[in-house]
N, C-alpha and C positions, 0 to 999 in steps of 0.2 A: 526774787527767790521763787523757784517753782518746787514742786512736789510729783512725784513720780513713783507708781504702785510697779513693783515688777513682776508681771505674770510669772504664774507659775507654766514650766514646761512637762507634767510629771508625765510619765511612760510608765507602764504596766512592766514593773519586773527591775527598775531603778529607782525605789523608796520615795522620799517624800523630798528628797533634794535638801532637806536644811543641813545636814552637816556640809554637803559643797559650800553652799551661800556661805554658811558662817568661814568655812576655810576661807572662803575666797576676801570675806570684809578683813579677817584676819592678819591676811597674807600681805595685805595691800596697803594695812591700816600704819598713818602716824598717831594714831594714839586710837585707844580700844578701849570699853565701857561696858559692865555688865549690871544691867540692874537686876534685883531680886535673883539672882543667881548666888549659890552659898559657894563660895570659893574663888579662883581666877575666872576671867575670861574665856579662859580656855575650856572651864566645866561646863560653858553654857550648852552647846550643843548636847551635850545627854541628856541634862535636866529640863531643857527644850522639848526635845523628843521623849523623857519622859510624862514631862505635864499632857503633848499632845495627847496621847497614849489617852486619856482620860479623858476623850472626846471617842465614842464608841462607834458613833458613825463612820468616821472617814478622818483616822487620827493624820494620815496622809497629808492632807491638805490644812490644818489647821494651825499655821503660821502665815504670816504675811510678811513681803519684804518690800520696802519702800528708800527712798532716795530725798533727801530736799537737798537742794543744790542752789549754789549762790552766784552771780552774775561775775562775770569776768576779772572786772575793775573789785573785784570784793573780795577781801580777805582777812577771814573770821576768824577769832581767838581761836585754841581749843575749847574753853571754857563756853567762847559763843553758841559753837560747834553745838557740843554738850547739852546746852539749854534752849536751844532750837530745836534740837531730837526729842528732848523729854515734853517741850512746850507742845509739839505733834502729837505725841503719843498721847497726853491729856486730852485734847482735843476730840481723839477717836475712842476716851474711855479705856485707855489701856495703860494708862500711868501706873497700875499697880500689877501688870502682867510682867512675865519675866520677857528681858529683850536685851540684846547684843547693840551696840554704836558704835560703828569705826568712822575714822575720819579721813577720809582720801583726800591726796593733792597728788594725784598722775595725770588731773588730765589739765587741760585749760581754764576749767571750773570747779571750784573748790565746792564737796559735796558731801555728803554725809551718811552713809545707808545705816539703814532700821532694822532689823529682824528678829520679831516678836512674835508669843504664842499667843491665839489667839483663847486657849484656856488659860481661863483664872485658877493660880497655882493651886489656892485653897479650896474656892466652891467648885471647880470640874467643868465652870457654866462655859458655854459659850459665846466669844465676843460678837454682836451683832454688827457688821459696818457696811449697812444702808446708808446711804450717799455718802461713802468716804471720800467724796472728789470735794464735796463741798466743806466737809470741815477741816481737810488739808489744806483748801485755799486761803480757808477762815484760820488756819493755823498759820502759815503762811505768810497771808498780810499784819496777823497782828507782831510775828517775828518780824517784819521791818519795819513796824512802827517802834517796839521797844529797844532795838539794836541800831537803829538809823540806815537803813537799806535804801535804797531806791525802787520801787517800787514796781513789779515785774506787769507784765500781761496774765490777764487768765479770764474766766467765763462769765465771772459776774464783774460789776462796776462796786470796788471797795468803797465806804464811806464812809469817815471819820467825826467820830462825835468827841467835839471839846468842852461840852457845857458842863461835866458832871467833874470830880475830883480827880480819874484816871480818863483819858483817853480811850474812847470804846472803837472797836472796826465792826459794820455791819456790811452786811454785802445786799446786792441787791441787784436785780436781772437789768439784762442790757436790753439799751434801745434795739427796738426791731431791724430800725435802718443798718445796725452792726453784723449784723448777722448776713441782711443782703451783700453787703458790701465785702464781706470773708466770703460768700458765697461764690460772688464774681471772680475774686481775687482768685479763689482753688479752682475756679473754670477756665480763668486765663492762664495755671500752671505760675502764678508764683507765687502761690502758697504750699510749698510740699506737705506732705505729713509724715511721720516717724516711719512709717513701713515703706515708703519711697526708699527713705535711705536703706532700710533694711534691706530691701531688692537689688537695690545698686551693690552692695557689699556682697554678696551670691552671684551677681549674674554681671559686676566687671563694666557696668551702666548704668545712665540714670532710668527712669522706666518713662516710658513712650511719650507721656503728656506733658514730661517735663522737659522733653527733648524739642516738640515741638516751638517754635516760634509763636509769640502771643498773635501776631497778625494773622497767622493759617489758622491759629483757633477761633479767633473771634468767624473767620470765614465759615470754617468748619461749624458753630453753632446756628451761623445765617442759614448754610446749606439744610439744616437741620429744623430748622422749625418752619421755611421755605418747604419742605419737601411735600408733597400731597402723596405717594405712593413709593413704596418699594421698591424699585428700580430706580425713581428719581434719586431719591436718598443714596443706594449705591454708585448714584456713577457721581454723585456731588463727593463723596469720599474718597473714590479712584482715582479723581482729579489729583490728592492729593499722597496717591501711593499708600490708600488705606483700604481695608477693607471692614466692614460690618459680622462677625461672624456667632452665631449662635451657640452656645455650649449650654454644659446642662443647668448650671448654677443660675442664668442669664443670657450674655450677651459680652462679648470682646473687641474692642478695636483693636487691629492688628495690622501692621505692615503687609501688605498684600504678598500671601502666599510665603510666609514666616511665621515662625512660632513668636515672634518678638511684640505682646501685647499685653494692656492693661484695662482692667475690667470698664466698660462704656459709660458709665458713672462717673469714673474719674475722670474722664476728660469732660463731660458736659451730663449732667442730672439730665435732662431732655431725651437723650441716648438709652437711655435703660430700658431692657424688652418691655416691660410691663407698660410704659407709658408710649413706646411705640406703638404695640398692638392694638392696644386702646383707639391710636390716632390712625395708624396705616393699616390695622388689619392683621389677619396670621403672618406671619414671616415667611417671606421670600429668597433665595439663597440669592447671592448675587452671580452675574456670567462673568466669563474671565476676557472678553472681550478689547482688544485698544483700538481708540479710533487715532489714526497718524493726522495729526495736523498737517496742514501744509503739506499734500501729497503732490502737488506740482512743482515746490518751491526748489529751486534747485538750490542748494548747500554752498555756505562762501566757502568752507571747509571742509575736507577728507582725513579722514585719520583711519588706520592701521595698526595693529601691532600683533606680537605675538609673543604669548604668554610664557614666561622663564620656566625652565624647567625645574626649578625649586619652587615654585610659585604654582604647576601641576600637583609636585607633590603635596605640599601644602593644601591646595583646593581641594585634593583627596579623602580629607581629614572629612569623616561624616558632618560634624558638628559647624567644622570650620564653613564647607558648603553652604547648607544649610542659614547659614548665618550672612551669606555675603550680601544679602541684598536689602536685610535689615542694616548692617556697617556703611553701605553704601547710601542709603537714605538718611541714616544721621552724619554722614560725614558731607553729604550737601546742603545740611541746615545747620553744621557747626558752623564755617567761616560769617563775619558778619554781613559782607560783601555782597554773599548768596542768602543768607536767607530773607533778605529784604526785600528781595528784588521775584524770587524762583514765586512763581503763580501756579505752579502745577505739577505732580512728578507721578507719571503713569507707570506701572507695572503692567505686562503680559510675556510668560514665557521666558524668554529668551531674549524679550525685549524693553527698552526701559528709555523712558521721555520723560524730558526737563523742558518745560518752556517757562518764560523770561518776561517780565516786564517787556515792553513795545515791538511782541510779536519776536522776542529773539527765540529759538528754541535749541537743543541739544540733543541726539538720541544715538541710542547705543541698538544696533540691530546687526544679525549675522556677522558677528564677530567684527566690525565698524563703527565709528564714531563721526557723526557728521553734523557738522554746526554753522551755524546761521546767525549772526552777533549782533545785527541790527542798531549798532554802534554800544553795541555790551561786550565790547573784545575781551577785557579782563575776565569780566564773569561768566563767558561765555566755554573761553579758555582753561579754567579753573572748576568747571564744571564737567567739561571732557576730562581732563586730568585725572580726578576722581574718579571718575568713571572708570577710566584706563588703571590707575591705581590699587583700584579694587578687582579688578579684572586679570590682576596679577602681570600685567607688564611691563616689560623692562625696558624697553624701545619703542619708540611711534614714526612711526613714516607719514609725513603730510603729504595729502595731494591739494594742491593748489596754490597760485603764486598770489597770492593777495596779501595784506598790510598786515592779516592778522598771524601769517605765521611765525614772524617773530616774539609778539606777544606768546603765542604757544611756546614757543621755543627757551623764554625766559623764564615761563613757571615753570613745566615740565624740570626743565634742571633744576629749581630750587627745590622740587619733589623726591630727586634724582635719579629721574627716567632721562634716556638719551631722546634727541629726535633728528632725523636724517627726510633729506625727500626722498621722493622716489625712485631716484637715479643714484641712492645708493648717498649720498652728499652727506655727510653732519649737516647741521642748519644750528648757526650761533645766536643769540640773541641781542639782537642792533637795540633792542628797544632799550626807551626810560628805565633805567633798575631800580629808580627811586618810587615808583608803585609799587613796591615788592621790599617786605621785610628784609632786615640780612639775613644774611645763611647763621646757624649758628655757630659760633667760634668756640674756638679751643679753649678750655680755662687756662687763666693765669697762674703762675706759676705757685704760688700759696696756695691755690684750691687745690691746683693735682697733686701737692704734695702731704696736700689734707688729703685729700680721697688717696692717695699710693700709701698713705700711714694705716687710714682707716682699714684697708681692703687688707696689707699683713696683719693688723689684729685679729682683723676675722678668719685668715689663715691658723694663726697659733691659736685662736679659741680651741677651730678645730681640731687642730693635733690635740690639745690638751684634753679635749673632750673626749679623743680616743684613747688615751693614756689611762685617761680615768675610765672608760670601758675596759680595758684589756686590765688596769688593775681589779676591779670589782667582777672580772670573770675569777682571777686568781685568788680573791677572796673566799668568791664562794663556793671555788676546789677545796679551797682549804675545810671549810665550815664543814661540806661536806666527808672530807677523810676523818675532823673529829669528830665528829657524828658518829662517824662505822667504827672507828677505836672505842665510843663511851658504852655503841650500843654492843659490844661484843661485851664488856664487862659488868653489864647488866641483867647478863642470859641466867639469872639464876630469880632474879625477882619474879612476883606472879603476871601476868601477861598485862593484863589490865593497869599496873604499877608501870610498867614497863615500857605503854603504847603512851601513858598520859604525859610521860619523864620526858620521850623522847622527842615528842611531838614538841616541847614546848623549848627543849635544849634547841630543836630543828628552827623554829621561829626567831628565838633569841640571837644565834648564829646567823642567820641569814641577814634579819634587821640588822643586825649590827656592820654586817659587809654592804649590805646596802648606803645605811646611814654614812657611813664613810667616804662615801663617791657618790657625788653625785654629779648625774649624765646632764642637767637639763642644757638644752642646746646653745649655740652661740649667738643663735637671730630666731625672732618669731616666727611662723609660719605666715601665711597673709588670711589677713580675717575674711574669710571668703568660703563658702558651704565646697565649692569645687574648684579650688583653690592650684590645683596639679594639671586637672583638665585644663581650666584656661592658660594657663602658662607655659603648659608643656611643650608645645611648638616652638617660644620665644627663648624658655630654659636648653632646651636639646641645641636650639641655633647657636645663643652665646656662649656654650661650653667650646663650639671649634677655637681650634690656632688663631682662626683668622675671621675677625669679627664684620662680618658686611652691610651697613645700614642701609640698604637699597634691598636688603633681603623682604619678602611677603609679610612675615612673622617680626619683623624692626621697622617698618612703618610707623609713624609718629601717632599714630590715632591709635592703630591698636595696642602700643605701647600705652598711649597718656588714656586708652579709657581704664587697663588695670589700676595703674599707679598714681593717676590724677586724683581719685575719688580717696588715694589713701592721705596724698598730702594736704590734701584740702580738710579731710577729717582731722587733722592734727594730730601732736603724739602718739604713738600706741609703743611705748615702751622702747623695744630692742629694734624695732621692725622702723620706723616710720622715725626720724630725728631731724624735723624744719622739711630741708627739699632733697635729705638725703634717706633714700629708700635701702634695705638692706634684704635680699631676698634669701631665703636660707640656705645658708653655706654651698652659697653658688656663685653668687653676683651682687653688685651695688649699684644704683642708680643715683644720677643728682641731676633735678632740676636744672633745667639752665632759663632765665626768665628774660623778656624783653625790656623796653623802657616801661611798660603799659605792667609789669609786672607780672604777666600772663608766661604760663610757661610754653616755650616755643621750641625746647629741645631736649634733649638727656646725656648727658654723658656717664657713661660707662664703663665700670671694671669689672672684669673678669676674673674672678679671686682661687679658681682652683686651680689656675698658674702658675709657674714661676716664673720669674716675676707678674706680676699680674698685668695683666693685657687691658689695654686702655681702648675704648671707641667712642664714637660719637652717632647719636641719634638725630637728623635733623627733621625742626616742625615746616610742614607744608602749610602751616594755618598762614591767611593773612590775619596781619595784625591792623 
């Protein structure tokens, strides 16, 4: 069991936020609790807001709202529920404050929210809660010693005393070696923390540190405490398509010449301006320099192409620009193949180098791809691809007759880019297909007849949902005409009688045409702060007739970084059900997963059709 405070978000000009919160535990809740509250659950929020009221500083803020939440495999009475909430609230001294307890089971983990005043209803005093993290934990463990829990992680080492008549939990600071050792762990990126995920949910990915590969970071720390000066330091990071950059707060690693970065701490404490300056002195900007490996080495490979003209348009898109060179540096450290092996990925301009374990290297320069595999044909190949992929091409012309352009020739198509030589030829793929995933296949007939059900539901939601608009417009024609009939028969009372009658007939009629219809939608929105902007490329494409997976905007990556981060979060209500995605009253997604259980495609309906239009997404990941 853990315990979790939830900050408050308050803005200047949107009150104190407690009647949301209580809506919201309300809304959600299977079964709801009021203590010290004279009435239902439902009175809490006035009496709430009136005790705070009597905190004269900043009545605003004088509620707290908190969470404990039970482990997966755990599934607590009500009653548990109940007595796990109130056993907290004793804990922090607020057992005799007034407080709301709903019990949720929407998500995967059965949880409970809290929300209490922190005035005491009768003396007006103020709740003090100085180390509340400690006596939630102290709260906490002594809840799965009395209820039989398993025993969660948290910041102190619990310890149970059996000698006296009751079972006592004392806590007690952890060994120091715990602490290095979490250290390391969040240095090598697999320790996330809550506002990782937070950022991924706004910005549609994980954020930088966690993208990387443990082994470029452990490098990346070498480069770093190796460094003697300035410049060293910067091109030890170039190496690996990063750059060093200064802002006001601090200091940011960033994707060389992108906004796509996360504060220098996060990836390695050693990184932080303050302990640079210290070490190397004022700060230095870095140049934007590339040195070409291998400037005599002439290429087993040529590659070509030219960019579709949907694929223009698209690169057009301010944001989308902007972004290609951050998507193309994570989409050569997503496959596993590449990031084991990839030792280097430079940025300058216009130009962009991948070199390879044993001297292979890759590089995209004036509008060419030329590669050099040095017996890394696969990941040689798979790393032009990407490069061509992101670069918005639909076709590659090889120049060269060597072993490895059927290897090209094999991925490419699984990506579903054409490749032709020079002479204008297709070029088919002779090689082993058995190094290469299958393509994804078509569902079986049970699934699409799942998904062709699912996709007319969400058709007639929508009509229904408009019905019930155009009814609750006619409503509140109505309300209004009786309104101008009452108020004409009331021209005789005094004005003040008059305005107060009318006002409140005007309220009464309108709630009640409201209450009667109600609009809310047929699927969620996506939990996402910019939610329209990243999609809006991919929404505008699958509204066409004709749905084309080889479009810039239906790529598998920029598909799976929206929708993977949703299915992986689990549940969210209307929106997110297992591996079938539901985007609003537009389109449906479903996973389609390999043996390895990793999703490797998507298939798709197109629900503002009739009949709904079915496609397919294929993944270019190796598996």
């Amino acid at each position: 069991m853990i315990a979790k405070v939830i900050r408050r978000a308050w803005r200047h000009g949107r009150g104190h936020g407690l009647r949301a919160r209580a809506g919201y535990i309300g809304r959600k809740a299977v079964g709801l609790v009021a203590d010290w509250i004279a009435g239902a659950p439902a009175d809490a929020p006035a009496q709430m807001a009136a005790t705070c009221r009597q905190h004269r500083r900043n009545p605003n803020t004088a509620f707290v709202h908190l969470v404990l939440s039970w482990q997966v495999d755990e599934h607590p009475t009500p009653d548990q529920a109940v007595a796990a909430a109130r056993h907290a609230l004793k804990r922090l001294r607020a057992d005799a404050h007034e407080a709301l307890i709903g019990i949720h089971r929407d998500t995967g983990n059965a949880h409970v929210h809290i929300l209490f005043s922190r005035v005491h209803p009768i003396t007006g005093r103020l709740l003090n809660l100085w180390n509340d993290y400690k006596s939630l934990e102290l709260a906490c463990r002594e809840i799965e010693v009395m209820q039989g829990w398993a025993q969660d992680n948290g910041r102190f080492e619990a310890v149970i005393d059996t000698t006296g008549p009751k079972r006592q939990v004392k806590l007690q600071q952890k060994e120091p070696a715990y602490w290095v050792a979490k250290k390391l762990r969040r240095i090598a990126g697999a320790l996330p923390r809550q506002s990782d995920f937070d950022t991924a949910r706004g910005s549609a990915q994980m954020p930088l540190h966690l993208r990387l590969p443990e082994r470029m970071i452990t490098r990346i720390v070498d480069v770093v405490a190796g460094a003697s000066d300035w410049p060293t330091l910067h091109d030890g990071l170039a190496a690996y398509g990063l750059e060093y950059r200064a802002v006001p707060r601090g200091a940011v690693i960033a994707v060389r010449g992108t906004p796509d970065a996360i504060a220098a701490s996060h990836l390695c404490p050693d990184l932080a301006m303050g302990r640079l300056r210290d070490r190397l002195g004022p700060f230095v900007v870095a140049c934007n320099a590339l040195e070409i490996l291998h400037p005599n080495e002439a290429p087993a490979l040529g590659l070509s192409g030219k960019r579709a003209d949907e694929a223009s348009l698209f690169m057009s898109i301010p944001w989308i620009a902007r972004g290609a060179r951050s998507r193309m540096h994570a989409n050569l450290l997503e496959p596993r193949q590449l990031r084991d092996i990839i030792t280097g990925i430079r940025f300058a301009d216009d130009t962009v180098q991948v070199t390879l374990e044993g001297n292979g290297w890759v590089r995209y320069a004036d509008g060419a791809i030329t590669i050099n595999g040095k017996g890394l044909d696969v990941q040689s190949c798979l790393a032009a691809c990407i490069i061509a992929q992101v670069q918005g091409w639909d076709e590659i012309a090889v120049k060269g007759e060597t072993d490895i352009a059927p290897t090209m020739a094999m991925i490419a198509d699984a990506m579903g880019m054409k490749v032709r030589s020079l002479n204008g030829r297709p070029m088919h793929a002779k090689a082993d297909r058995t190094a290469l995933p299958e393509r994804l296949l078509g569902l079986t007939a049970p699934e699409r007849k799942a998904l062709t059900e699912h996709a007319e539901q969400l058709q007639r939601n929508t009509a229904a949902r408009q019905a019930r608009k155009e009814k609750r417009d006619r409503l509140l024609r109505t309300a209004d005409a009786t309104e101008a009939k009452i108020a004409a028969q009331l021209d005789e009372l005094p004005i003040a009688y008059r305005w107060v009658l009318l006002k409140g007939l005007r309220h009464a009629l309108r709630a009640a045409s409201v209450k009667r219809t109600d609009l809310r939608p047929a699927a969620q929105p996506l939990p996402a702060r910019d939610a329209h902007r990243i999609t809006g490329p991919i929404l505008s494409t699958l509204r066409r007739r004709r749905l084309r997976p080889d479009h810039p905007a239906l790529t598998f990556t920029a598909v799976d970084h929206i929708l993977g981060p949703m299915i992986a979060s689990g549940n969210r209500g209307q929106a997110v059900m297992g591996d079938l995605v539901n985007l609003p009253e537009a389109m449906t997604f479903l996973a389609h997963r390999d043996e390895g259980a990793r999703i490797c495609g998507y298939e798709v309906a197109l629900i503002d059709t009739k009949p709904p239009t079915l496609g397919k997404i294929y993944g270019g990941r190796m598996a």
